[in-house]
N, C-alpha and C positions, 0 to 999 in steps of 0.2 A: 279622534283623528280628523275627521269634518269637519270638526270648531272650527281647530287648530289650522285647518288648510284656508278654510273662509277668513278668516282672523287674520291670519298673513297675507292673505290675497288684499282686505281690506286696508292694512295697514302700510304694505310696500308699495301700492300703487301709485298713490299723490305724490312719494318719495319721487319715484322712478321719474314723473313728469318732472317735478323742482329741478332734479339734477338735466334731464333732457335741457329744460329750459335753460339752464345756468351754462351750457358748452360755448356756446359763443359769447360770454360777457368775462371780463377782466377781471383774473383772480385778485384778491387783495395779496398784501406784498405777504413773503415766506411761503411757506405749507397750504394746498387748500386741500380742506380733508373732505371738501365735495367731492360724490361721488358713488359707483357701487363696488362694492369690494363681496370676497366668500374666504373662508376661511375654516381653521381645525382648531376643537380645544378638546383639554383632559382636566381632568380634575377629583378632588372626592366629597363626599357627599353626606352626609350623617341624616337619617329620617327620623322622625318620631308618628305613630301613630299609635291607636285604642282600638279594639275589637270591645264590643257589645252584645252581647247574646241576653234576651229577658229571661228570666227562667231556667237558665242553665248552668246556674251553678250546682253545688255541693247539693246533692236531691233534688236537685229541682224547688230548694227555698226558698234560692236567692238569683241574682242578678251574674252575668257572668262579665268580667272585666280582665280584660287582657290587654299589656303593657306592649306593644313592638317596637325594637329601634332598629329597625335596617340602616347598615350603611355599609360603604364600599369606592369602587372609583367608578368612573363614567367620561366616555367621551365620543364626542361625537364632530359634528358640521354646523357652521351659521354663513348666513347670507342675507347682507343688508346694502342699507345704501345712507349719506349723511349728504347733507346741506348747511354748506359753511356761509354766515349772513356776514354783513359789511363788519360789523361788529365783533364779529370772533364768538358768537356764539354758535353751535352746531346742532342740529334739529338731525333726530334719522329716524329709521326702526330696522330693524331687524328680527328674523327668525331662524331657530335652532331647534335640533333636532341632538339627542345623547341616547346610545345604549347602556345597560352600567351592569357593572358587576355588585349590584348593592341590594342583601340580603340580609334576616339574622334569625335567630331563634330562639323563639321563648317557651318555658313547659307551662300546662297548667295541673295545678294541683287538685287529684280527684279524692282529696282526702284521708285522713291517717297518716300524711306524713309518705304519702305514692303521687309518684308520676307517673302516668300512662300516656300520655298527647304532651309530642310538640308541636308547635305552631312555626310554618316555616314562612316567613314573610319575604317577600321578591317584588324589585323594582324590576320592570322587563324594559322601560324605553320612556325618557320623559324630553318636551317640547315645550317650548314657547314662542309667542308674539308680541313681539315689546317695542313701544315707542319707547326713545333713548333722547335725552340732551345733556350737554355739556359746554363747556369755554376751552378755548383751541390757545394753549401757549406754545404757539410756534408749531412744532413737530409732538407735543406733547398735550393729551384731551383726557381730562378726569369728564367723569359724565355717571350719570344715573338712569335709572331704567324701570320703568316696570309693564307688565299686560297681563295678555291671557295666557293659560298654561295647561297642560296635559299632561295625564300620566297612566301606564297601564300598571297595576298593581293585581300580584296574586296572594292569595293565604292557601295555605297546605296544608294538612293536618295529618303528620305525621307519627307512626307507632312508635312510641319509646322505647320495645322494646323488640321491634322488626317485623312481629306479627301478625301484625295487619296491612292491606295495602293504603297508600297513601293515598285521600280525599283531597281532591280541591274545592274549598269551601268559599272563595272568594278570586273571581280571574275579571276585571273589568279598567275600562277608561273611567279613571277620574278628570273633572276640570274643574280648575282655580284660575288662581291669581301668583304673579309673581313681583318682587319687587327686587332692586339689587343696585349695586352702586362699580364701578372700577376704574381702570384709567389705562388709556393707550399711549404708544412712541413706536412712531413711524421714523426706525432708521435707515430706511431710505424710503424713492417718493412711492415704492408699492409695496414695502413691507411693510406691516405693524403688527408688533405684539403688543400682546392685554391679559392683563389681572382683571379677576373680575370674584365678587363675593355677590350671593342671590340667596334671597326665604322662596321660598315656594309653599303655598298652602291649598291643597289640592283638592280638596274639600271631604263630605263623607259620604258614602253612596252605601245604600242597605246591601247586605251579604249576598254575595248571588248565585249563593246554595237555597237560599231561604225563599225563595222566590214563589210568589205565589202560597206562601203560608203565614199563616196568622199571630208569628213569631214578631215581634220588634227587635230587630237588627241593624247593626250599621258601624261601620270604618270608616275612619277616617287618616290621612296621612301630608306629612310638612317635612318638607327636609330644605336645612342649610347646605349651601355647597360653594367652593372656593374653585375656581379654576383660570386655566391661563391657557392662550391660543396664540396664533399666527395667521395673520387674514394676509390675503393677494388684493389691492386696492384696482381695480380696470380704469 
């Protein structure tokens, strides 16, 4: 969450002067999408990630490999600012924050044909810092995106068959990278909505049950997501 706060501090701030600077000079003719606006999106989200455990398969053979796909919906707040040039083209960045309801669960198999452990995978809250540009037709701004990004991810490891209490085997901040592309329409001069499609790949950080042992472990997690919002332009 420190990246993520430094990262947006870095990235919003030259914005913030551009637009200062730009108040007293003569918008070009239609829409100027200069400016700082905040706003609300929802959307759903599809993960993929791998659990790695060495040694931990079937007796203690082999290698343990476990498939996760969380997904679910999310939504959350963004807050940015853009700079519209003589040209129509739009410079900005922006930073957002989602909660989500985006989990799933996978068993592993302990052999003969038994499940004993599921593994419950959980998105709790993911972020990003993105410089954005795009070309302003009028009231209308396709634009692309990409930065830094955050996420807090947990693993569980839950009894299949109730009687055992449930482990958390992995509760930690991941940070990535995010890329993503969408397009806005401002129908009026302080409303706009936006489509927006993003990857996010969040990288793999060792299990953080294992901590301190001489185990080779590590997850890793990526999720696609679609979403669409309503920003307030100031």
């Amino acid at each position: 969450m420190k990246t993520l706060l430094l990262a947006t501090a870095f990235i919003l701030a030259p914005l913030g002067l551009a637009c200062a600077a730009d108040i007293n000079e003569v918008s070009p003719a239609g829409y100027d999408w200069s400016g700082l606006y905040a706003g609300v999106d929802i959307g759903y989200a599809a993960g993929k990630s791998n659990l790695f455990i060495a040694g931990a398969g079937q007796g203690g053979a082999s290698d343990l490999n476990v498939g996760l796909d969380p997904n679910g919906f999310i939504g959350g707040v963004h807050i940015g600012a853009n700079y519209q040039m003589a040209n129509s083209f739009v410079i900005g960045a922006e930073a957002d924050i989602a909660y989500s309801n985006i989990d799933g669960l996978s068993a592993i198999d302990a052999g003969g044909g038994g499940v004993n452990t599921l593994l419950k995978s959980e998105l709790k809250w993911s972020g990003s810092a993105r410089l954005r540009a795009g070309y302003a037709f009028d009231r209308t701004l396709p634009f692309i995106t990409a930065g830094v990004a955050a996420a807090k991810y947990e693993l569980i490891a839950v009894s299949a068959g109730g009687q055992a209490p449930d482990v958390t085997l992995h509760s930690d901040s991941h940070v990535g990278w995010t890329v993503g592309a969408g397009i806005e329409h401002a129908f009026t001069d302080r409303w706009i909505a936006r489509a927006e499609y993003r990857f996010s790949d969040f990288g793999s950080q060792d299990l953080s049950a294992a901590a301190g042992l001489p185990t080779e472990t590590h997850v890793d997690l990526q999720t696609q997501d679609v979403r669409v919002g309503l920003s307030y332009k100031f």
